[in-house]
TIZA-38577 format. One record per residue (C-alpha): x, y, z. Coordinates in steps of 0.02 Angstrom, whole numbers, plus 50000, padded with zeros to 5 digits. Layout:
// residues N
XYZ...
***
This chain:
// residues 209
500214954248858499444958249047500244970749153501384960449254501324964149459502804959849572502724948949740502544966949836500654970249803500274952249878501374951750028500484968250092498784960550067499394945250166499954956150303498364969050323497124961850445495464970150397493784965550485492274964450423491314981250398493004990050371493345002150242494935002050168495915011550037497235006049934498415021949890499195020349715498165005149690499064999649493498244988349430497184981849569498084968949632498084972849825496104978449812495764963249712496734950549855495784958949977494154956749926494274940349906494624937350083493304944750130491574951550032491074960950200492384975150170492354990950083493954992949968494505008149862495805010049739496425026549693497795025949564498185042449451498715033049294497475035349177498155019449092498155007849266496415013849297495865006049169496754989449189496074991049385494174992849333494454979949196495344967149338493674973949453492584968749322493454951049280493434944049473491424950749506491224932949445491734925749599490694937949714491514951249736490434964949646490404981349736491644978149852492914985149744492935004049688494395008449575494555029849600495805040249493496325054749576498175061349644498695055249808499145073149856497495080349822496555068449944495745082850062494555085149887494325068249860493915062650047493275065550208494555065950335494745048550449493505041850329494375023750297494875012050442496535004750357497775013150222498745002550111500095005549983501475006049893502335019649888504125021549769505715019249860506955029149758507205046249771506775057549613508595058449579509205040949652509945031949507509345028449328507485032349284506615018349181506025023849028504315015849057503365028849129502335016549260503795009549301504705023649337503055031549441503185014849519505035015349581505595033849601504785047649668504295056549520502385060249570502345055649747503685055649904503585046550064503195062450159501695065650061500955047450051500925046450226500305062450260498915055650159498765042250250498615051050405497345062850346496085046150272496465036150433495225036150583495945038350743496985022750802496545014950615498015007750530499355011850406500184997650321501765000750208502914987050104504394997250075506344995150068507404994250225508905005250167507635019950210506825012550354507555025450475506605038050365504895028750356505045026450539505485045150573504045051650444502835041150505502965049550688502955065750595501055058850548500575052650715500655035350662501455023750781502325005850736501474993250780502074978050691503584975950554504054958750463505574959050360505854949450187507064940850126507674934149961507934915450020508874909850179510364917050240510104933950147510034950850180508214958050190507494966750030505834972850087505124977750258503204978450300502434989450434500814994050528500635011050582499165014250713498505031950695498915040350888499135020750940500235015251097501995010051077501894993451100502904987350943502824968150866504324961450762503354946050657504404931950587505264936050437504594928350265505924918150157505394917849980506624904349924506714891450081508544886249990
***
């Protein structure tokens, strides 16, 4: 069986807006998925995925590998390294957009999974919040973007750490479950010293019932 992705990885995608000649890097990339979406949308774009799994890695490349079929060689390089450790990995301001991930559960915020990705995945076991977007940060060019799919019952904290790291909101879209229900995933931009001038996109509806 294939590792299974949720809808997360390819909301994100749909939301960056990446130009051509841009290089972007996908933080915690998993299997691939957001990379993968990305290049497909556009073959003039530079995309890195740098996941620390030694297991995902491998799944990434092998994803890499399967979709250079449809032209899309080269554009994808899958990286493993720590998130924390970027300054050895990477020039500083080096990429023009930062995507990701990141877990939304504190290290000791309810029941740990007992698979190991999955609990990487969900709970802040190898990376927090404050240190992925301090990465972020550091890899970003000056008013280059930051874009986040997270969950809203820590917004307040996202938004208050992402000023920490000079990065300024610049859009957010909410999700929700279907129609009529509360919102279970937020998306944001974060422009690297950018101007406050903040856009609130139409939510997405997963279930139109």
């Amino acid at each position: 069986m294939g590792y299974k992705h949720s809808v997360d990885p390819i909301l994100l995608a749909d939301f960056v807006t990446a130009r051509k000649g841009e290089r972007v890097i996908d933080l915690g990339t998993g299997s691939g998925v957001i990379a993968i979406t990305l290049a497909k949308r556009s073959k003039d774009i530079k995309i890195v995925g740098l996941e620390l799994q030694e297991n995902l890695v491998r799944v990434a490349m092998e994803s890499v590998r399967s979709h250079a079929e449809h032209g899309n060689e080269g554009v994808v390089e899958i990286i493993k390294g720590d998130i924390r450790d970027v300054k050895s990995l990477f020039d500083a301001e080096s990429f023009d957009i930062v995507v990701g991930n990141p877990p939304y559960r504190k290290a000791d915020d309810g029941r740990i999974n007992l698979d190991r990705e999955k609990a990487i995945a969900r709970h802040e076991i190898e990376i927090t919040l404050s240190e992925f977007l301090k990465a972020g940060s550091y890899l970003v060019k000056n008013h280059g973007s930051v874009n986040i799919i997270y969950h809203p019952y820590r917004l307040t904290e996202l938004l208050s750490t992402m000023t920490e790291n000079r990065l300024v909101l610049k859009r957010i879209q909410f999700v929700h479950p279907k129609i009529g229900s509360k919102a279970e995933m937020v998306m944001v931009e974060g422009i690297k010293n950018g101007r406050h001038e903040l856009m609130v996109m139409k939510p997405i509806i997963l279930q139109n019932q």
